[in-house]
N, C-alpha and C positions, 0 to 999 in steps of 0.2 A: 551501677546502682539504679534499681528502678526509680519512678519517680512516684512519690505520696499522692495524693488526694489535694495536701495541700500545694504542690509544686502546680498541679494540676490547674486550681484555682487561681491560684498565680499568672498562669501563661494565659488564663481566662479574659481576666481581667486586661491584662492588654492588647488584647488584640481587639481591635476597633471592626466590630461586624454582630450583625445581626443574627444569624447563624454561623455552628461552629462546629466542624465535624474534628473528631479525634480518632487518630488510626494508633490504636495499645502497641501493635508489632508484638504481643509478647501475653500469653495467655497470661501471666502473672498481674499484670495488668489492669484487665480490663475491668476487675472488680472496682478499681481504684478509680478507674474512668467514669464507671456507671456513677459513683457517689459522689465525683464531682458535676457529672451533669446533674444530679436528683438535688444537688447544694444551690444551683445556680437559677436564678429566677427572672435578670434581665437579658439573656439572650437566649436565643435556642441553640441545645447543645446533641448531636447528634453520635453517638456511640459508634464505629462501626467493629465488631467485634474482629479484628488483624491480629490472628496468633504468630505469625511471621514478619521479617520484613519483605519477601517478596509479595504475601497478599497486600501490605501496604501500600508497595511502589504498584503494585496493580490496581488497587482501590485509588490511587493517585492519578493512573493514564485512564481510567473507567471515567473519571469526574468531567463531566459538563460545563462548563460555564455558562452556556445557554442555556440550560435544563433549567426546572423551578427542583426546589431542595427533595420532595419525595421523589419525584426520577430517579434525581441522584443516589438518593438511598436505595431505590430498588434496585439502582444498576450497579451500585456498589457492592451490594451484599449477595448481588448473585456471582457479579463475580470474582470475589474472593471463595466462592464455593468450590471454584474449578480449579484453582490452585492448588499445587503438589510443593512441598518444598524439601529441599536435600541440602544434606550440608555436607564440606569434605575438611575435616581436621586429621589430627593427628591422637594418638592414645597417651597418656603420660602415666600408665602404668600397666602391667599385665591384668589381662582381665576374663572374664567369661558371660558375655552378654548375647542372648536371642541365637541360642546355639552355635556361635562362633568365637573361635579360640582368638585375643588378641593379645600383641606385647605392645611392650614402652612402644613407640616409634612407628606403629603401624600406621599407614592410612585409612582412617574410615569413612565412609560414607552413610550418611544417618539420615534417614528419612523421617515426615511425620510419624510412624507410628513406631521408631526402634531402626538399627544396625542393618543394612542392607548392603553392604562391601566393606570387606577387608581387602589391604594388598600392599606392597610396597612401594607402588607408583600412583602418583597423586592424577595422572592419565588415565590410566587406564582402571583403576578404581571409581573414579567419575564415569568411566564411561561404564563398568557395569553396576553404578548405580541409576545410571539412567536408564538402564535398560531394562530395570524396578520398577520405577517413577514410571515410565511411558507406556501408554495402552491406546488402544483406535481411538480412544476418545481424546488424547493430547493432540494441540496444535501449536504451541509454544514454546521454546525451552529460553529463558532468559538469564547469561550468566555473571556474577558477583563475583567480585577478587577483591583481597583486601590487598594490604602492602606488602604482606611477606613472598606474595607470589609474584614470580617475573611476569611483565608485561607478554612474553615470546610465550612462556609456558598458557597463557589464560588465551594468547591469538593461536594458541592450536588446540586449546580447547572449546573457543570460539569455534573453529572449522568443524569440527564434529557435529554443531549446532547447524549447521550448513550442509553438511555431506550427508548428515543420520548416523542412527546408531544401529549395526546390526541387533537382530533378535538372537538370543542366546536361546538355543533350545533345550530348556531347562524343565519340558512337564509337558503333557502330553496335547495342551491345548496347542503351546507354541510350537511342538512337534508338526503338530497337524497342517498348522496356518500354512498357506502363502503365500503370504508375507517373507521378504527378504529379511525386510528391518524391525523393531521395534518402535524408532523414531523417525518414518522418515524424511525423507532429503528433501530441501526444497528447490527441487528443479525447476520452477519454474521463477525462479528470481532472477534469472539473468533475462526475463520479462520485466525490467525496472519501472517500464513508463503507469504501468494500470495501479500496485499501490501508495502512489502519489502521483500529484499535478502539480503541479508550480502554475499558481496563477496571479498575473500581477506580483504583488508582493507577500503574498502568501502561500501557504502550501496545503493542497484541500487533501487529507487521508480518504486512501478508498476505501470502499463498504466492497469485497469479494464477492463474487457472486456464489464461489467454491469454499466450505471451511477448511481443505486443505492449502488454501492461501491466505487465511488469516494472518496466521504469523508475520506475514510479510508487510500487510499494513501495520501492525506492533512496531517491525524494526526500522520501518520508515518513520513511524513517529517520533521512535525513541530518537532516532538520528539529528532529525529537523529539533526537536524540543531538548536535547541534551548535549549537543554540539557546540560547543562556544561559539568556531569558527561562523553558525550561521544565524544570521541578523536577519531573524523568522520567524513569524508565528503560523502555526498550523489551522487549520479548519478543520473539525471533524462534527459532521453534522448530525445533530440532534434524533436519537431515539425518541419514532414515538409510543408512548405507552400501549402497552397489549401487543405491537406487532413485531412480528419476527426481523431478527435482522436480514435476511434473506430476500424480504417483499424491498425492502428499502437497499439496492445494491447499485455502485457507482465504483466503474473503474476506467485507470486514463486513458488507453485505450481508445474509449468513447467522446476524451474531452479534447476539443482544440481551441487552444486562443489565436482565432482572427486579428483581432484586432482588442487594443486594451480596452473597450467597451461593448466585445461583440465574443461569446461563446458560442461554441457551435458543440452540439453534444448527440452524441447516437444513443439511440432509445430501442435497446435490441434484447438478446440472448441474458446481458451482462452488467446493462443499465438500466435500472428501472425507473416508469414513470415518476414511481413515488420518491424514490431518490432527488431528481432533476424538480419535485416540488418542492423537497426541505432545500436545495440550491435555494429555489425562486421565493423561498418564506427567507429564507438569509438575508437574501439582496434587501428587500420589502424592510427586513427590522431592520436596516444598518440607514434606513434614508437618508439616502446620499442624493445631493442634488443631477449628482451625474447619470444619464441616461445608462441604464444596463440592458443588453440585448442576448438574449439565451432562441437562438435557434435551434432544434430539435428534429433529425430527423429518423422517422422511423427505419426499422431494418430486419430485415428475416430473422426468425430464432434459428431455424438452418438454411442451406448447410452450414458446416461449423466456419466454413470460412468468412462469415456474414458476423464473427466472434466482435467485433469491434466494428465502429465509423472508420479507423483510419488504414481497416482493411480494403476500403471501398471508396475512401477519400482524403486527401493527405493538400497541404500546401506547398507550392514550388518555388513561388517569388511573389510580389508584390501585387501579379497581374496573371499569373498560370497558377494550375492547381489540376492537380493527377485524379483522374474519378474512374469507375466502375459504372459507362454510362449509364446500362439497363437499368439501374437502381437510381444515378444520383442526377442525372437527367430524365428520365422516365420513369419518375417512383412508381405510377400506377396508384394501387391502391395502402404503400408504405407514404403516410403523409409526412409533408415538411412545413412545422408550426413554429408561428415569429411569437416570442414572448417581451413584452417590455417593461422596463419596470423604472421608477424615479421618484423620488421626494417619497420614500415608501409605500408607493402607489404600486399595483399590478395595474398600467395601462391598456394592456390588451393582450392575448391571446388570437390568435389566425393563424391559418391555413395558409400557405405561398404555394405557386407552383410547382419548384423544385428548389434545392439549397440553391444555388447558382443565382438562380433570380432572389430570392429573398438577400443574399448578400449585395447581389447590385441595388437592392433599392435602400442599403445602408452605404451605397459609394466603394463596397468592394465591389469590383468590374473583372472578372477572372476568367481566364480563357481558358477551355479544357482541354487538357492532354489526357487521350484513350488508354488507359490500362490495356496490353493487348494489342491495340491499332484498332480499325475499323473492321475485322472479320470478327464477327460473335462467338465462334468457337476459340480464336484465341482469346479473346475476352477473356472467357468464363476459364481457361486453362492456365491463363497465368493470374487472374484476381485471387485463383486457389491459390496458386504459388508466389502470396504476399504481393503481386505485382504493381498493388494500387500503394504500399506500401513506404515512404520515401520518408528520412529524417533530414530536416530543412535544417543547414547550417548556418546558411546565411540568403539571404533572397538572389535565389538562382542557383546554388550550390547544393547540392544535395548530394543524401546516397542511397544507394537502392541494389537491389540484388542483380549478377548479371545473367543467370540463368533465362530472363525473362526478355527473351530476345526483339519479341514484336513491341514489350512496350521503349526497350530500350530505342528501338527506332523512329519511334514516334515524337522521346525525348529530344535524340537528335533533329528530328524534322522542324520543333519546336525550337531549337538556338540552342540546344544543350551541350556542351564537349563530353563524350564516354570516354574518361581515365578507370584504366583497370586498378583497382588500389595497391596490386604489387608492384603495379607500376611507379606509384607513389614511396613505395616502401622502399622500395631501391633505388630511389633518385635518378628513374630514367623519365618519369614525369616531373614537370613542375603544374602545378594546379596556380600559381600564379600570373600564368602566363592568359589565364584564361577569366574571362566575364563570368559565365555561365557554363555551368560544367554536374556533371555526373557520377560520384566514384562509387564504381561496380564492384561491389563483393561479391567472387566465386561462395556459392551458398547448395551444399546439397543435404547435408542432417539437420540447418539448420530453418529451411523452412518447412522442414516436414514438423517441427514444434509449433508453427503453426501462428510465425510472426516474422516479421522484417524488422529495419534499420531501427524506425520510430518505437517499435516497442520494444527494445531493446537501449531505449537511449529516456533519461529523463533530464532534462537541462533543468538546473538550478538557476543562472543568469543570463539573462540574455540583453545586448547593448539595443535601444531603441531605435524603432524603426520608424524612419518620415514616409507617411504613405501619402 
């Protein structure tokens, strides 16, 4: 039963806030909403006109906390604009609607505007109704189940949201296209680490530099924010008014935590200045009396291998740290800037040498191991092939690809042990036996995608480290 005007007024009245947004979810609605805000005189009450629940739970993840209220509203009501919504029931009579024949028991698929699938599988009816719904301009598919539906049947319909949906060529434009799919795949998710970061006790969402990775920040949030299992609040920072989301893009990739007081962020291709500002305006309003240190180092827009910081610099242990020297020791003209900040103060902004040095004069002291070794043409031949690349397990533990021969001996020269990981797999290694150690993954489709260990790994917890 919808709810009146007066129910409306009702729920008004107790909630304790100066402003009040109402999301209808249901064009029936909204009439009833506007006349409770036009009733109400000691708070502000904000409309946002939600004819679904999916534009709601989007006008819900759209919302700011940070933002002042008209943000909010701008950014709400844009984006419930982009919102498609479908729904998949059942028929409970024969019928003849939008030129399709339906009986009792059909499954339909009903989009905003009318019937867009018939059929007798609740599968494969969803999937050509998404293939309705979806056009170049989608980046999202987010799916609802209520309880009649098994959990197995909604986790394989989940995977289609994951794999895409092919295109049905059904008219002469999608005849024509290109295009494989309707909706496609998101391939690039088993890149976990860029949309999100786990930092300290929080989890900052990234801003894409790509909108065919949007989605992926979406399902990171949803995860972090809708997961009981996890005791977490997310970051996602603040749009500013007029600019595009595009100018303002931060992905993990770029972000390392040093040390619980010390960021280190690449400012490249994929990270933008202005991103790594609304970072340092965060720090600033949160004045905390504890020192926060954001290092910044610049980094080529190409070649594409130059796609992220921890292409070109990664942590090893407490006191080593894997670099791409041309760059992270002889930046040249790509600057490395110390930012500081406390008691909501920006204390400074400078210039350092190179990362290296600027983390010694914060008492990180890190010895460099050469991506490559010491010959410049391996350098540059395996930094392409992720080489500078390493997911840090535990201080000294690590894994890296083995295709990368020269830096792999480099590791060894430095204290490392090279365990082959099938070797791990079959229990003819034990990685216990060892300090410091290296497991090598055979890697040949998977670094032409154009990432290693770390971006492919995003840790939720990690036990603390006495440095």
């Amino acid at each position: 039963m919808n709810p009146s005007t007066d129910d409306m007024l009702s729920a008004i009245d107790e909630v304790n806030a100066d402003h009040i947004f109402i999301l209808p979810n249901n064009k029936n609605i909204i009439l009833a909403a506007n006349q409770a805000q036009s009733l109400t005189d000691d708070k502000d009450i904000i409309v946002i006109p939600t004819k679904t629940v999916p534009q709601g739970i989007t006008a819900i993840i759209s919302y700011m906390p940070e933002a002042d209220v008209d943000t909010n509203i701008e950014a709400l009501e844009e984006a419930i604009k982009n919102v498609k919504t479908g729904q998949v029931t059942y028929a409970v009579r024969d019928t003849h609607i939008d030129d399709k024949e339906i009986h009792e028991g059909d499954i339909m698929g009903i989009g905003d505007r009318g019937i867009l699938a018939v059929g007798q599988s609740v599968e494969e009816t969803t999937k050509e109704m998404l293939a309705q719904l979806v056009d170049e301009e989608s980046e999202l598919i987010s799916l609802y189940f209520g309880q009649d539906v098994l959990e197995e049947d909604a986790e394989n319909l989940s995977r289609i949201l994951i794999e895409g949906v092919e295109m049905v060529k059904d008219n002469l434009t999608k005849y024509l296209s290109k295009d494989w799919f309707a909706m496609r795949p998101m391939h690039n998710l088993l890149f976990t680490r860029d949309a999100s970061m786990s930092i300290n006790n929080e989890v900052l969402i990234g801003r894409m530099a790509n909108a065919i990775r949007d989605r992926e920040s979406v399902i990171m949030r949803s995860i972090f924010d809708f997961t009981p299992e996890f005791k977490t609040s997310t970051l996602s920072l603040p749009a500013t008014p007029g600019a595009t989301s595009r100018i303002q893009t931060i992905e993990g990739g770029d972000v390392l935590v040093a040390r619980e007081d010390i960021l280190v962020i690449g400012n490249g291709a994929r990270t933008s200045t202005q991103a790594i500002d609304l970072l340092m305006y965060e720090f600033i309003r949160r004045k905390s009396e504890k020192t926060q240190h954001i290092i910044v180092q610049q980094l080529p827009h190409s070649p594409e291998s130059f796609i992220h910081l921890d292409m070109v610099f990664t942590l090893l242990d407490r006191d080593k740290c894997m670099v791409f020297e041309p760059l992270i020791m002889n930046p040249g003209s790509y600057q490395t800037v110390h930012i500081k900040i406390q008691n909501g103060k920006l204390l400074g902004i400078r210039s350092e040498k190179n990362l290296l040095s600027a983390l010694k004069k914060l008492g990180m002291e890190l010895e460099p191991v050469l991506c490559g070794g010491s010959d410049e043409w391996n350098q540059e031949r395996e930094q392409w092939h992720s080489g500078a690349n390493f997911f840090c397990v535990g201080p000294g533990q690590v894994l890296g690809y083995a295709r990368n021969n020269y830096t792999m001996e480099a590791m060894n020269n430095a204290g490392f042990e090279i365990i082959k990981a099938n070797d791990i797999i079959d229990g003819s290694a034990d990685i216990s036996r060892y300090q410091k150690y290296v497991i090598t993954i055979d890697g040949s489709e998977l670094p032409r995608g154009g990432g290693g260990a770390r971006c492919m790994t995003m840790p939720i917890n990690r036990t603390n480290i006495e440095w």
